[in-house]
C-alpha positions in Angstrom: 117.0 9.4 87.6 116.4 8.8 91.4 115.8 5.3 92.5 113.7 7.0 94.9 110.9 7.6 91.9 109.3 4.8 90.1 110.3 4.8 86.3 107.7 6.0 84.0 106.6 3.3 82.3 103.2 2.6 80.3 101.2 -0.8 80.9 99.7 -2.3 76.8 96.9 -5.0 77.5 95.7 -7.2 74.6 92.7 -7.2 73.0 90.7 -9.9 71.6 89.8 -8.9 68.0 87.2 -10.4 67.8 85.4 -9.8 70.8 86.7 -6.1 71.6 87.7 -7.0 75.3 91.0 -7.9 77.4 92.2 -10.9 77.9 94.5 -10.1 80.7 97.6 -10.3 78.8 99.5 -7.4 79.8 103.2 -5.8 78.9 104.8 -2.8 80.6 107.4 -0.8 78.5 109.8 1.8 79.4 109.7 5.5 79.0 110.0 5.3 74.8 110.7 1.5 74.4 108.5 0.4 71.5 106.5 -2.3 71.2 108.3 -5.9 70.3 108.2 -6.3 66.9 106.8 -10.1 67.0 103.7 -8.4 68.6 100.8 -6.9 66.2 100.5 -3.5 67.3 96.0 -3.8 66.2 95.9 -6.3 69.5 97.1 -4.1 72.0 96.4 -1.0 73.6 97.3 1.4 76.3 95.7 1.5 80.0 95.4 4.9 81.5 96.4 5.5 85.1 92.8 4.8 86.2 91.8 2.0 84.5 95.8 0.4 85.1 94.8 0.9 88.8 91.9 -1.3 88.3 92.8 -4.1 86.4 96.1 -4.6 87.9 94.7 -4.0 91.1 92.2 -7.0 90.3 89.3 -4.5 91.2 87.7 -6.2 88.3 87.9 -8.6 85.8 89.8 -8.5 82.3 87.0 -9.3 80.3 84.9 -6.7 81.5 87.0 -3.7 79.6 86.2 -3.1 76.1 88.5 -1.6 74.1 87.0 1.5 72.2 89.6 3.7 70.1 92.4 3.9 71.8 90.9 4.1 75.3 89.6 1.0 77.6 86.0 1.3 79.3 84.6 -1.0 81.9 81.3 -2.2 80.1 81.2 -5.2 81.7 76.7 -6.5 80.3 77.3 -4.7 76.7 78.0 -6.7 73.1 80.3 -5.1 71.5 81.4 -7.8 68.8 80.0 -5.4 65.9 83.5 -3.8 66.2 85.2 -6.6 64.7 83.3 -6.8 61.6 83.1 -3.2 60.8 86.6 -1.8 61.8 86.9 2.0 63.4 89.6 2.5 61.1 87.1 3.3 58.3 84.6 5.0 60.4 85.7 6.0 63.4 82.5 6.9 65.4 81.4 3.8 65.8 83.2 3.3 68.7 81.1 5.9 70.2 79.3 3.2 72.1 76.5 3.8 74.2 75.6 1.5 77.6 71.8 2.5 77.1 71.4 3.4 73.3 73.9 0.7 71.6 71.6 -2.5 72.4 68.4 -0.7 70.6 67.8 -2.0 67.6 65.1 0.6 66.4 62.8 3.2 67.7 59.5 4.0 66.3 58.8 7.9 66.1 56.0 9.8 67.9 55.5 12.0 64.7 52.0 12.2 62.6 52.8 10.3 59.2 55.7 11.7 56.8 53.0 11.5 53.5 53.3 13.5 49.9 51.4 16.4 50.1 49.5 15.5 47.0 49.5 11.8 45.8 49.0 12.1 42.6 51.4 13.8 41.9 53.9 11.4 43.9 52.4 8.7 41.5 52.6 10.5 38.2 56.8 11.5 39.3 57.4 7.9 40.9 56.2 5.9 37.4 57.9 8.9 35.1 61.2 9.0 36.9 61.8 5.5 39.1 64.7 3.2 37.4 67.1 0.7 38.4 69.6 1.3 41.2 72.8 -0.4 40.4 76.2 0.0 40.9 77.0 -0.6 37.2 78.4 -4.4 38.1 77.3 -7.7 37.8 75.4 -8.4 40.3 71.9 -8.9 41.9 69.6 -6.0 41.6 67.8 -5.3 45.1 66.0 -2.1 44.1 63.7 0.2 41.9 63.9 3.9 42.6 65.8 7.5 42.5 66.9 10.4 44.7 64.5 12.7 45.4 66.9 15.2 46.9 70.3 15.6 47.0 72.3 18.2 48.8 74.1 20.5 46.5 77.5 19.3 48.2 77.2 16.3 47.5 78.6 14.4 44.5 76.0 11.9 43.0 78.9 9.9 41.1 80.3 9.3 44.5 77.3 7.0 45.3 77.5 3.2 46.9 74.8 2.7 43.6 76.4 5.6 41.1 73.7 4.7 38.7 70.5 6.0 40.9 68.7 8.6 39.2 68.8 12.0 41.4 65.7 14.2 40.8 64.6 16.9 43.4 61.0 16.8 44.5 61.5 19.5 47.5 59.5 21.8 45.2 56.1 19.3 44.5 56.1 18.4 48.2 58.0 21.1 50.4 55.4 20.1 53.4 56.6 15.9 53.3 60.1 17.4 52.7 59.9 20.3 55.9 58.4 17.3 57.9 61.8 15.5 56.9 63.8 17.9 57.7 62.5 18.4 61.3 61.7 16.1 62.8 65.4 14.7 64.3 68.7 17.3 65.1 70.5 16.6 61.7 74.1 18.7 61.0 72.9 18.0 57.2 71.0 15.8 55.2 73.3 14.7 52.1 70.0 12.9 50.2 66.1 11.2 50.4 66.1 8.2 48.4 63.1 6.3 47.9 63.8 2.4 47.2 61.0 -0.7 46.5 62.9 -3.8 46.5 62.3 -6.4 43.5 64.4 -8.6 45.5 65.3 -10.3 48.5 67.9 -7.4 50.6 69.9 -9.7 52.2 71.5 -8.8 55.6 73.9 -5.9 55.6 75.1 -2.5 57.2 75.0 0.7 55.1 78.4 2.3 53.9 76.9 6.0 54.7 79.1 8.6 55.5 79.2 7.9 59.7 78.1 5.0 61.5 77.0 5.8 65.1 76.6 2.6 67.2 72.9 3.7 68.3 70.0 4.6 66.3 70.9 6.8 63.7 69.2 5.7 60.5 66.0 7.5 59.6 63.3 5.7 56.9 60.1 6.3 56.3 57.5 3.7 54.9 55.5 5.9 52.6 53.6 3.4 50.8 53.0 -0.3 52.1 50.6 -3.1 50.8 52.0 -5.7 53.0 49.7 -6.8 56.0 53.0 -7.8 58.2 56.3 -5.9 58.6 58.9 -7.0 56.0 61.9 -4.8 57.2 64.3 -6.3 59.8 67.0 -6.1 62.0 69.8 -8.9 63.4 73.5 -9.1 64.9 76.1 -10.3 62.8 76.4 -13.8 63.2 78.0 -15.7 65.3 81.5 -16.6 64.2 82.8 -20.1 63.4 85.9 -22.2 62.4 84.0 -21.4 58.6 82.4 -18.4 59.1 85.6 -15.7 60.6 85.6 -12.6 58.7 88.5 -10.1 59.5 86.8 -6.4 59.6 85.7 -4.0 57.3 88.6 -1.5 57.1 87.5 0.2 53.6 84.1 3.2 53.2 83.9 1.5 49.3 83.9 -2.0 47.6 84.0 -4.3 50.1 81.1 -7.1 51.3 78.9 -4.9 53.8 76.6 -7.9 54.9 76.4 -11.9 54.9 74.3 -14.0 52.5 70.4 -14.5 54.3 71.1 -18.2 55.1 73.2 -17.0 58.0 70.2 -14.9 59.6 67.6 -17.6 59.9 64.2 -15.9 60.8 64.1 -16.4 64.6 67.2 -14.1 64.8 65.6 -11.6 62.8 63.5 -8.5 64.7 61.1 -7.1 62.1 60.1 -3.7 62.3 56.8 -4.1 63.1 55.2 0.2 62.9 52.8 1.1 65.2 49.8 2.2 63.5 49.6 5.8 63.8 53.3 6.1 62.4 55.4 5.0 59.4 59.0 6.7 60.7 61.8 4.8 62.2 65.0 4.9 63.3 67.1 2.6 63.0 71.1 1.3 64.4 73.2 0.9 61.6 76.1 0.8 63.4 75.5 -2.5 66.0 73.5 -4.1 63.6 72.7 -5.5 60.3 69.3 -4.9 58.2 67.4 -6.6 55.6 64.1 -6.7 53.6 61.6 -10.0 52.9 60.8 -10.2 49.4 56.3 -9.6 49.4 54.0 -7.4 48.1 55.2 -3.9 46.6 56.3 -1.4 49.1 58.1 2.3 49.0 60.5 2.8 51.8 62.2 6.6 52.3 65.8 6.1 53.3 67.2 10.1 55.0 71.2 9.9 55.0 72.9 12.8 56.9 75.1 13.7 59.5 73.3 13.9 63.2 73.9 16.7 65.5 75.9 14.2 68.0 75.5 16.0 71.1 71.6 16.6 70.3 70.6 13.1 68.6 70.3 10.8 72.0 68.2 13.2 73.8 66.0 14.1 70.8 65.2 10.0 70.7 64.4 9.9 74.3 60.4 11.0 74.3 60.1 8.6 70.9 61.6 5.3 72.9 60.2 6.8 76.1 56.7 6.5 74.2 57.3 3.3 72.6 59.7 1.4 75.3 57.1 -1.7 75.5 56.1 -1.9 72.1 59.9 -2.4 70.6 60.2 -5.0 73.0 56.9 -6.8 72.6 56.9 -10.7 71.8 
């Protein structure tokens, strides 16, 4: 090779783990050198010419850089710490982070209310058919209900709680279920479950089949006695020299969530509807959810797969519409 050419050589920076960013640790190998074997491949990643130009350039600081898959972003006023409890090793679009959509916790949606078509009949199918969910272990129950519809793809024994009953209601209320089914850009919608918790649901993220890092969770509060909001939303907590979880690297049978005790109420953000709707969405991905234990309540929960390059856009109007009251005190 002419010493008149700079070698080719490719520039690693560490990551922090737990945080997601660079530290400003930085090691240049050779064309094909591999990386030291002391050195744990998860804590290091590659800088492109661009963003190598940067940083080692001191255009900006380490910590600004996030790593996201195996690319760096400046992203300097964004948390991105959810990464390091839920890994993208088991689902890998959640590094598809967001600058304006990953901080919002939930969107309320400019829709008239999702509602059976006759209620009565709702009533008559919830009493006959509702039953434990469970996941068969022994453990405590959070919630009465069933599966209202299930996509014919889709293998009900496959199921976070196998034990849910699956019945399919799109015949007794194809108007409620055509409102569903329209009202966001979904790819498919794998199931409608309708839960009432007996319990306490403690803070936790759903294992569903993706996890975006924006609002991506559709539910539905069909039937409410409560005269305050009971569903809410919080951050993983903060970690400790006691509390330092390593990630979430498995889709089934591992600890999605945290006991309550470590979400005390004034870090919780409770869904709180505006009147004229009962249809959220909310980020499954940045965030953890729970549910008070009060008076009964029948919450819709819509898993399937959004139309990714239609879903942001599609939410714009509903947060454009209800900006101030999200962020009301």
């Amino acid at each position: 090779m002419s010493s008149l050419i700079p070698p080719r050589e490719t520039v690693l920076a560490h990551v922090n783990w737990r945080t997601s960013r660079l530290t400003g640790r930085t090691i240049t190998l050779g064309q094909g050198q591999p990386l030291p074997a002391e050195l744990n491949p998860g804590e290091w990643v590659g800088l492109d010419h661009h963003s190598a130009l940067w940083l080692l350039n001191g255009r900006s600081p380490w910590h600004e850089w996030v790593r996201l898959g195996n690319k760096v972003f400046h992203m300097p006023n964004i948390d991105v710490s959810f990464l390091s409890y839920i890994s993208p090793a088991a689902w890998p679009e959640i590094s598809l982070v967001d600058p304006k959509w990953t901080p919002v916790q939930w969107i309320p949606l400019d829709i008239p209310k999702i509602e059976p078509d006759d209620w009565d009949l709702f009533w008559k199918l919830w009493n006959e058919k509702q039953a434990d969910i469970t996941r068969g272990l022994n453990e405590t129950q959070f919630w009465k209900g069933l599966c209202c519809y299930l996509h014919p793809e889709v293998d009900h024994t496959k199921f976070n709680y196998k034990n849910t009953v699956v019945d399919d209601w799109t015949g007794h209320f194809p108007k409620m279920f055509q409102q569903i089914f329209d009202c966001l850009p979904f790819h498919s919608i794998e199931k409608v479950v309708l839960w009432s918790n007996i319990n306490e649901v403690t803070p936790h993220i759903d294992p569903d089949a993706v996890i975006y890092p924006w609002p991506d969770s559709l539910r539905i509060m069909i039937w409410d006695t409560n005269d305050g909001p009971t569903f809410w939303m919080s951050k993983w907590p903060e970690r400790t020299s006691e509390y330092d979880p390593k990630p979430i690297t498995v889709r089934t049978g591992a600890a999605y969530g945290v006991g309550a005790s470590r979400v005390p109420k004034e870090k919780r953000t409770y869904v709180d509807l505006p009147p004229e709707t009962n249809t959220f969405v909310f980020n499954n991905g940045a965030f953890m959810h729970g549910a008070d234990l009060a008076k009964p309540k029948i919450i819709m929960a819509v898993k399937g797969r959004p139309k990714i390059n239609e879903w942001l856009k599609a939410l714009e109007p509903h947060y454009a519409k209800y900006e101030s009251w999200i962020n009301k005190k």
